[in-house]
Each structure stands twice: as structure tokens, then as C-alpha cells.
VOGU-3710 file (C-alpha; in Angstrom, 3 decimals, decimal comma):
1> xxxxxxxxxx> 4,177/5,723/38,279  1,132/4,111/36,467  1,333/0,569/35,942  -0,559/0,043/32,192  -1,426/-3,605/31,680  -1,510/-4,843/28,066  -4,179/-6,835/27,022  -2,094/-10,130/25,544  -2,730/-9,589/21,985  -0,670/-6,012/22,545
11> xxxxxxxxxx> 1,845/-7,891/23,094  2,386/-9,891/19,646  2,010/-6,209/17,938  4,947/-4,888/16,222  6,151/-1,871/14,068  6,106/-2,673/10,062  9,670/-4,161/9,282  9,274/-2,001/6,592  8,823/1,408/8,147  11,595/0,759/10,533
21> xxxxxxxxxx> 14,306/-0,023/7,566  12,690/3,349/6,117  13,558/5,279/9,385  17,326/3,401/8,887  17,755/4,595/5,357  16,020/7,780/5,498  18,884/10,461/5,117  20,394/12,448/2,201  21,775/10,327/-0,437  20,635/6,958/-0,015
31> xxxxxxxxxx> 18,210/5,818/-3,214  15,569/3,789/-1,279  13,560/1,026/-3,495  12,170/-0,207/0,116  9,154/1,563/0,276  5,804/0,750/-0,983  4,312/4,762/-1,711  3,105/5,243/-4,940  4,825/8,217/-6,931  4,020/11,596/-6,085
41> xxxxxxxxxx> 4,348/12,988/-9,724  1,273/10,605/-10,100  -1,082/12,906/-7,840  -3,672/14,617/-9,764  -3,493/17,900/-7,576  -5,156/20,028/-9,859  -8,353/17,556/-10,420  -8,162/17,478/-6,498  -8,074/21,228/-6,150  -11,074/21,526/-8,233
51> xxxxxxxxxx> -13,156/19,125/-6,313  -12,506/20,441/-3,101  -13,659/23,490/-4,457  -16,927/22,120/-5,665  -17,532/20,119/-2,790  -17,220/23,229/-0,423  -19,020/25,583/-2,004  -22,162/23,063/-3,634  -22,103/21,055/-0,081  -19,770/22,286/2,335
61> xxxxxxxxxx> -22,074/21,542/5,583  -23,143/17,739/4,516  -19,220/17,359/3,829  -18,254/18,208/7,309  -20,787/16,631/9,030  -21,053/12,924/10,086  -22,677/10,778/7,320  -23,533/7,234/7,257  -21,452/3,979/7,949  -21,962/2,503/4,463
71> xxxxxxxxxx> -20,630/5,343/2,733  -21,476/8,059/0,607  -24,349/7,114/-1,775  -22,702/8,808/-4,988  -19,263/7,621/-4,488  -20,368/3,592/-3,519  -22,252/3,919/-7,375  -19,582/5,407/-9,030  -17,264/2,499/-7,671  -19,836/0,046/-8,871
81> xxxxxxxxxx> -19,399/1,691/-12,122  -15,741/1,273/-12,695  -15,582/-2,511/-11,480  -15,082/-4,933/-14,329  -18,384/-7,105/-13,429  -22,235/-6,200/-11,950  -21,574/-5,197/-8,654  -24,639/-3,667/-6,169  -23,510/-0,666/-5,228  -25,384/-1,822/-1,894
91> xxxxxxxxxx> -22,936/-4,399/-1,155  -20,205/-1,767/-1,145  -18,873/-0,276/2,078  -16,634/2,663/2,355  -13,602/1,741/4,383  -11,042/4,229/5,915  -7,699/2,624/3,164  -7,895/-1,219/2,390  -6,247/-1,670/5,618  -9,218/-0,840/7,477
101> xxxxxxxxxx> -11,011/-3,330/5,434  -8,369/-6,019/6,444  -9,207/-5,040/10,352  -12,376/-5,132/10,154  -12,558/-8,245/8,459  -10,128/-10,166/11,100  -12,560/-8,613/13,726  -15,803/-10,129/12,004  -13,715/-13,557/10,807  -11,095/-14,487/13,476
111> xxxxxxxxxx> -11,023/-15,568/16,480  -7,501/-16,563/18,808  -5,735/-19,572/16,992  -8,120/-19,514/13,968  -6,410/-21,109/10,987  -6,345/-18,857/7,872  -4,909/-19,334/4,150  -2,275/-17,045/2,741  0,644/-16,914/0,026  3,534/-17,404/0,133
121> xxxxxxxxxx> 4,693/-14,939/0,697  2,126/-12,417/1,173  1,269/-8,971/2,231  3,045/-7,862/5,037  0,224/-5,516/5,959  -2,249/-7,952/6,125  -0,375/-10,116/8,799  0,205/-6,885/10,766  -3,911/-6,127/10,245  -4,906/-10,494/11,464
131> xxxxxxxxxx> -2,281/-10,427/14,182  -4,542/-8,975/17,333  -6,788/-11,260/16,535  -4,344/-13,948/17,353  -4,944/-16,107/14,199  -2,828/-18,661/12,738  -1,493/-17,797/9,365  -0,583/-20,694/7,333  1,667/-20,317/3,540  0,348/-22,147/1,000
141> xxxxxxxxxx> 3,119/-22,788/-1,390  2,569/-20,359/-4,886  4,652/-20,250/-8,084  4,331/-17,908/-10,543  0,766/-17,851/-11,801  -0,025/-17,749/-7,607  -1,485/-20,057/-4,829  -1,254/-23,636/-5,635  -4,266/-25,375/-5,597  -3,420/-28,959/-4,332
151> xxxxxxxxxx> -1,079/-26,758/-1,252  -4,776/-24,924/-0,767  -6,738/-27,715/-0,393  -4,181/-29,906/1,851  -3,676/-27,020/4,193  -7,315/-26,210/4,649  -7,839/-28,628/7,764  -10,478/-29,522/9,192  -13,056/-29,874/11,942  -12,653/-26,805/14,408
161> xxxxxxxxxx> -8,712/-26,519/12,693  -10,772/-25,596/9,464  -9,642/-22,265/7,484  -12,087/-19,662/7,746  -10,681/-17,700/5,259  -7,531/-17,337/2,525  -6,473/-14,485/1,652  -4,977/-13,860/-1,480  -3,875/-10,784/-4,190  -4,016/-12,163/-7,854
171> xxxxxxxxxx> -2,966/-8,903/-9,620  0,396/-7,862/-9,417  1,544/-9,351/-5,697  3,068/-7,177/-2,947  5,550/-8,526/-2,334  6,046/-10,720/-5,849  5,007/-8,518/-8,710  3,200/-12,080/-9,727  -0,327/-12,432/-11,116  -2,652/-15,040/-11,030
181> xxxxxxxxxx> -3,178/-16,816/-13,982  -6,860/-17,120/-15,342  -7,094/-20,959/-15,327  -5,318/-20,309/-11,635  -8,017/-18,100/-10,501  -10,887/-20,198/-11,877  -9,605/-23,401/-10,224  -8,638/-21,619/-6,857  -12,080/-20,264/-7,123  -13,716/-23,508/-7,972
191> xxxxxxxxxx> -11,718/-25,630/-5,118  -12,746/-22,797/-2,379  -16,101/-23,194/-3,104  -15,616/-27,122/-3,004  -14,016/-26,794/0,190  -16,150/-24,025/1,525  -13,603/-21,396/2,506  -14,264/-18,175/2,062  -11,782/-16,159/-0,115  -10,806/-12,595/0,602
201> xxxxxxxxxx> -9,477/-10,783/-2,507  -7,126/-7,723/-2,130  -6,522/-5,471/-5,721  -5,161/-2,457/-4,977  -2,958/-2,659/-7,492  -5,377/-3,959/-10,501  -5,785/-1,213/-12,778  -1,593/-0,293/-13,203  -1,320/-3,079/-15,897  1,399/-2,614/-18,226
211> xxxxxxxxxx> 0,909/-5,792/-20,736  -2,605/-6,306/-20,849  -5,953/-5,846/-18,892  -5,638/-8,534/-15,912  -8,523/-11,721/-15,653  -11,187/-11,362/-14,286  -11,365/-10,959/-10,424  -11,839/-13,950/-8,171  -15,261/-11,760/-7,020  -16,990/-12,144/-10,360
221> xxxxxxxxxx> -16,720/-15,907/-10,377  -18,197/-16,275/-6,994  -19,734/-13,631/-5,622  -21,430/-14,944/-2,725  -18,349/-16,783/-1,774  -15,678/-13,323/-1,964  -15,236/-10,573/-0,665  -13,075/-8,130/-2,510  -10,785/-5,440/-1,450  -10,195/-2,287/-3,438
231> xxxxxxxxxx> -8,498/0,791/-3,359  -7,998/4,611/-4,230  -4,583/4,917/-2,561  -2,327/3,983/-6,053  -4,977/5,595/-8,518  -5,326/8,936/-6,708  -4,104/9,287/-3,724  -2,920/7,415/-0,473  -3,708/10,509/1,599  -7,231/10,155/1,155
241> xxxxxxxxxx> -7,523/7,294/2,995  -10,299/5,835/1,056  -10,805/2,286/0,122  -14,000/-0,009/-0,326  -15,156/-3,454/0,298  -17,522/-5,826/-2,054  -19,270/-8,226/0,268  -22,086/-10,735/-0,143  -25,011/-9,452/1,174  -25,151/-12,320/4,163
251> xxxxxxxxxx> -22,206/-10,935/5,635  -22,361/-7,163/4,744  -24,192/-6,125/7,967  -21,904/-7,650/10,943  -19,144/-5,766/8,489  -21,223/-2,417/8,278  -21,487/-3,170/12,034  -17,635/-3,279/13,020  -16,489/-0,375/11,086  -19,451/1,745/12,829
261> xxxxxxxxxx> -17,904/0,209/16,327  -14,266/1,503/14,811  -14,738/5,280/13,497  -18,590/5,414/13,072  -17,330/6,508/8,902  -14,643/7,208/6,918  -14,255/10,804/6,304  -17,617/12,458/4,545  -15,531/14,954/2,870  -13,127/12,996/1,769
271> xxxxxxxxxx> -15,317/10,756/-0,005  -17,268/13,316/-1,425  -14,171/14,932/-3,365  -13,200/11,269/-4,562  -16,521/10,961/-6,244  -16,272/14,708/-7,669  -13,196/13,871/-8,958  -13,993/10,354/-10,569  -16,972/12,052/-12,315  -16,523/12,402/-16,289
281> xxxxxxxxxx> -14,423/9,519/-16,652  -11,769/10,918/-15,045  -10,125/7,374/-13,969  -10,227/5,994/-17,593  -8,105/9,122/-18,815  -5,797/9,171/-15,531  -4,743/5,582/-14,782  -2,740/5,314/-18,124  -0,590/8,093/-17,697  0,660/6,403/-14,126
291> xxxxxxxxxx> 0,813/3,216/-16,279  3,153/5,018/-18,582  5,079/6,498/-15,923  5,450/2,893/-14,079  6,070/0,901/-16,526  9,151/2,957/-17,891  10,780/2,574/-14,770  9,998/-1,245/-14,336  11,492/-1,432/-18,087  14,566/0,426/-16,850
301> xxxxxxxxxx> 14,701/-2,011/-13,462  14,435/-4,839/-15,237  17,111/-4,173/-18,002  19,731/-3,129/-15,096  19,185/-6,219/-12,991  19,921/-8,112/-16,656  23,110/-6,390/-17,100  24,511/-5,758/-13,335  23,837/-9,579/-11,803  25,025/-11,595/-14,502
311> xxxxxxxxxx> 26,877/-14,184/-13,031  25,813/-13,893/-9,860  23,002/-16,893/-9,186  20,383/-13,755/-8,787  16,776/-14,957/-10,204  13,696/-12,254/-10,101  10,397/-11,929/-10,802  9,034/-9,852/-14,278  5,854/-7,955/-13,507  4,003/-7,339/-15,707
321> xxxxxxxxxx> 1,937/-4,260/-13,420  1,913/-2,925/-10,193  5,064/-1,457/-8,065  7,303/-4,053/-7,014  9,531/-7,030/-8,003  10,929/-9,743/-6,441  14,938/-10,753/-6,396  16,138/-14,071/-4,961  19,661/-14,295/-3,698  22,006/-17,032/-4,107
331> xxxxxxxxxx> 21,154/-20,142/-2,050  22,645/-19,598/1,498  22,763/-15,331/1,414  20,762/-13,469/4,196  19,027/-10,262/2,596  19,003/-8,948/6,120  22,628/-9,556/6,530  23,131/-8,029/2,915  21,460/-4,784/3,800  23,406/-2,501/5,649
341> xxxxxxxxxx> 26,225/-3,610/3,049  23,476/-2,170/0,710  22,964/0,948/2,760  26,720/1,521/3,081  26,937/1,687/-0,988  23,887/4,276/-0,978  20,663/1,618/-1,467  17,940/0,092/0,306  15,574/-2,594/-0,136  13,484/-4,658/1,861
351> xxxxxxxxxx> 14,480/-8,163/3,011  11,747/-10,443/2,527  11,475/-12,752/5,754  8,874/-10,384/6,786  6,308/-11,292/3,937  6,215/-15,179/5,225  3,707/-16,413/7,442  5,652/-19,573/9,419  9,644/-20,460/8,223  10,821/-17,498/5,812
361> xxxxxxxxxx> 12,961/-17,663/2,654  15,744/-15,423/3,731  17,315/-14,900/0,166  14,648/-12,897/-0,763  14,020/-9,043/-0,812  11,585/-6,567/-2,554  12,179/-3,505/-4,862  9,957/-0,952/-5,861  10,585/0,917/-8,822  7,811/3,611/-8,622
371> xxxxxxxxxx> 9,511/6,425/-6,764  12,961/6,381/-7,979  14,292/7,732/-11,448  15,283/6,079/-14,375  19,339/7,393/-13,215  18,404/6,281/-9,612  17,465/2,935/-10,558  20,862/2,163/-12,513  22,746/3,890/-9,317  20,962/1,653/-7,177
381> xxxxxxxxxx> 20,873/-1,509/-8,687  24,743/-1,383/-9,139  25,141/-0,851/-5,522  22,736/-3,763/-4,872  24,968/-5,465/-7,141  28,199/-4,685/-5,473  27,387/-5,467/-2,515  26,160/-8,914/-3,437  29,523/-9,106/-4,676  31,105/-8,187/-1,608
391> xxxx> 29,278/-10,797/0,589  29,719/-13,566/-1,760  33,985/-12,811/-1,704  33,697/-13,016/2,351
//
């Protein structure tokens, strides 16, 4: 028998927490708010029909041949386009989904025991992304308009120990539901620069606002000193794989250079029907009926938790956009313990010890509201509810 010697940073790889609850609580009857998919009743499938269609028959052979690293002129414009602020569509490189862009920005950033800045808690994705390259992930402490500025600055160290990066989602936080406040964002944005650390801005949840257009990104107050992160995967599709990254033009190349080391291009066809499809301003009529569609089901979340966890020392979190929310548990309850009491009464969730970097709050968990019905949700929530219940009679 072969003997197949990992390389060390193998070793510290592990499977999503989430995706191996989802495995648990995938089976007939169990209403699972644990996942992070957008909804599939948001798809535009006819849109996408047509524009494979067009793409096939106007330019079937460049769309199935290899193109170029950067992307696919039309499509890096169009995304320039739709940004909120004056973005070169030069500086924009197609990336096979965000979480390319997070791997090939660890590659180009990190090295083994480099310190780097994140929330607390943060995107569980992005620690899975920075782990091979054997970083260390620091929380800074956040309350609800984000990152705290005075926790940035004393964590940034120093010398060789100095960040090289923080990464941070203002709009609509996976895990939190939180946004970043505008005076938040302009200070974090002012002390980074201060402190010369480099800020890495994930929004792939920006445009599915529910109260009001978000601030400005972190990007458009400092361009040379972001790099931001953006997405097609809750707009149109997750399938497509397609995502994007805005980088100052010092750094764009040795990025440019690592994703042509990891898959030479995202797909050419698939970026080709993306920018078929955004044509006409097909994003500006789209994105509000998935608003629509989101927020009713936050509304319904958010008036169940009212009415099902009075008097039980439950706090969460009130986005206002995005897909998730965040529940805190009474002091001293394990959501990890709590969820196969969960499971048992027909719900999931996700605990949210995963989402730390360093000592985890473990009366937390996550709920997503986007794939489950109005009828689900009140179902759901009562089981949550229940068993809560149960575990605080024990």
C-alpha cells in the first residue's frame, strides 16, 4: 500500500462545520435554517436560458475556448458599471466565487504564523480559505455597528508580529446580520491607513438591503489601501461560480499572477452569459424582487423569535439585509449541545463556535431565513424554542 505524505499545512485542513451539520440534518422533515444557499425561487432561469442562447450561437467558439486571466473584457466593465464609486475596470479580476478571491489573496498575503485582523466573529469561509497558509487569525472585538476601532489598533502588533491584513464584511455580516456603521467605516478606514494595514473588504451580500441603500464601501474611501471582494453568487446565481476582485493597481499583478498559477481563468463561458445577462439593466430590475422575497421572511423570523423566546434570556441580532441573523443563548448554554435537541424536534441551525478565530462564544448560533417558508419559519423557530426549554429544565 502507498504511503501518501501530507505536506503539514494538510494537516490543519478540515471539512466546513457547516456542511457536516448539513449532511446530519439532511433527511425528510427536518426544516434546516443552517445553511448559507441563497433561495432557489430567486434564480432568474429564464434570463439565463436566453443568454446561453446568445452566447452560443453569437460566440460559441471564443466561449469554449481558454480566455485570459483577468477576465472577460465586457463583463470586468459592466461590473465597473454597477459599483457604487469610479472603479477601473482594469483593476478588476475575474475570480472563480469570492472564495477563490480569499485563496488567492492568503497565497499573495500570508505567510506561516502571519498575524491577520478579523471580527469577531467572522466568516467561517474565510478562515477555512487563510488556514493552509498557516496564518494567525486574531478577533478584534465588534459590536453592532462592527470592528471596534481602539480593539483594531491594539491588536495590530508590531515589528515582524505586524498585521498584514484585516479582513472584514461591513454589509450585512455572515455570521451577524450586522452592518457597519458609516462613521464606523470611515474611522476603521482612517485608523488602517494610520496604521498601515491593508484592509480586505468582502460584500457579497451588499445589494439585498431591506431598509435602506448601505454606506459607502470601505474601497471608495481608500482605494489604494483596499481591496474589495464581490460577488454574483446571491444576485444570480451560486452555480456560476463567478466573483471579482477590486485591487490597487500595485498589487493587481502578483494577484493576476496566482490565480493564472491556480486555474489559468475562471470559466470563459460562464462569464460571458453573466455579462449577457446583466446587459439592459437587468440587475437594477432583479435585485429588488429577491429583496422582497428576503425581507418577508426576515419580517416573519423576526416576529416569531419575539413571540416564541419571551422569557427565555434569548437576545438576537435585527438585520436589516442579507440572509442570516444571529441568536445568543442564555449565559452558560452550549449551541452545540442544544442541537441535536434541535434536530430531534425537526430544526437545525448552526452553532456559532465555528465563526471565532481564538476562544469562541459558545451561546451563539446562526439562522438563515432565505430558504425556508414563511410556515417553516414559525415550525422551526418553535422547535428552537422548545428545545431551549428543554435544556434549561435539565
Amino acid at each position: 500500500m502507498t504511503n501518501w505524505t501530507l505536506a503539514a499545512r494538510a494537516a490543519k485542513m478540515n471539512s466546513s462545520a457547516i456542511r457536516e451539520i448539513l449532511k446530519l440534518t439532511d433527511r425528510p422533515g427536518i426544516i434546516s435554517m443552517a445553511g448559507g444557499l441563497p433561495s432557489p425561487a430567486a434564480f432568474p432561469i429564464p434570463a439565463f436560458t436566453a443568454a446561453c442562447n446568445t452566447v452560443m450561437e453569437r460566440d460559441g467558439a471564443a466561449a469554449l475556448q481558454y480566455s485570459t486571466t483577468e477576465g472577460f473584457t465586457e463583463l470586468r466593465q459592466a461590473i465597473a458599471d454597477f459599483l457604487p464609486w469610479e472603479v477601473n475596470p482594469e483593476q478588476i479580476l475575474i475570480t472563480t466565487g469570492s472564495q477563490q478571491a480569499l485563496d488567492l489573496i492568503g497565497k499573495v498575503f500570508l505567510d506561516k504564523d502571519s498575524r491577520m485582523l478579523v471580527e469577531k466573529p467572522t466568516y467561517l469561509g474565510a478562515l477555512q480559505a487563510f488556514t493552509p497558509m498557516e496564518p494567525v487569525a486574531v478577533g478584534v472585538d465588534s459590536d453592532d455597528e462592527g470592528m471596534l476601532v481602539e480593539d483594531f489598533a491594539a491588536k495590530v502588533g508590531s515589528g515582524a508580529d505586524k498585521a498584514r491584513l484585516a479582513y472584514v464584511l461591513p454589509n450585512f455580516q455572515n455570521p451577524t446580520g450586522r452592518t457597519m456603521s458609516d462613521a464606523r467605516r470611515q474611522a476603521l478606514v482612517e485608523k488602517a491607513k494610520e496604521l498601515d494595514i491593508p484592509l480586505i473588504e468582502d460584500n457579497p451580500y451588499g445589494d439585498l438591503w431591506y431598509e435602506g441603500e448601505p454606506p459607502l464601501p470601505l474601497a471608495a474611501r481608500n482605494p489604494e489601501g483596499v481591496i474589495y471582494m464581490g460577488s454574483f453568487s446571491k444576485v444570480l446565481a451560486p452555480g456560476l461560480r463567478v466573483g471579482f476582485i477590486v485591487a490597487p493597481k500595485s498589487i493587481y499583478g502578483k494577484l493576476t499572477q496566482a490565480k493564472q498559477a491556480a486555474d489559468l481563468h475562471s470559466p470563459s463561458f460562464n462569464q460571458r452569459v453573466v455579462a449577457e445577462v446583466m446587459k439592459n439593466d437587468f440587475l437594477k430590475n432583479h435585485i429588488p424582487t429577491i429583496r422582497a422575497m428576503y425581507k418577508a421572511q426576515r419580517d416573519v423570523m423576526l416576529m416569531t423569535l419575539e413571540s416564541e423566546m419571551e422569557g427565555l434570556d434569548v437576545t438576537w441580532t435585527r438585520p436589516v439585509g442579507g440572509m442570516f441573523l444571529w441568536v445568543k443563548l442564555p449565559q452558560g448554554m452550549d449551541a452545540q449541545a442544544l442541537l441535536p435537541a434541535a434536530v430531534e424536534r425537526g430544526m437545525a441551525f448552526v452553532p456559532g463556535a465555528p465563526f471565532f478565530a481564538g476562544e469562541a462564544e459558545t451561546n451563539t448560533l446562526r439562522l438563515s431565513y432565505v430558504t425556508v417558508s414563511p410556515e417553516q419559519i414559525r415550525k422551526g423557530i418553535a422547535a428552537l424554542a422548545a428545545a431551549i426549554r428543554a435544556q434549561l429544565a435539565k
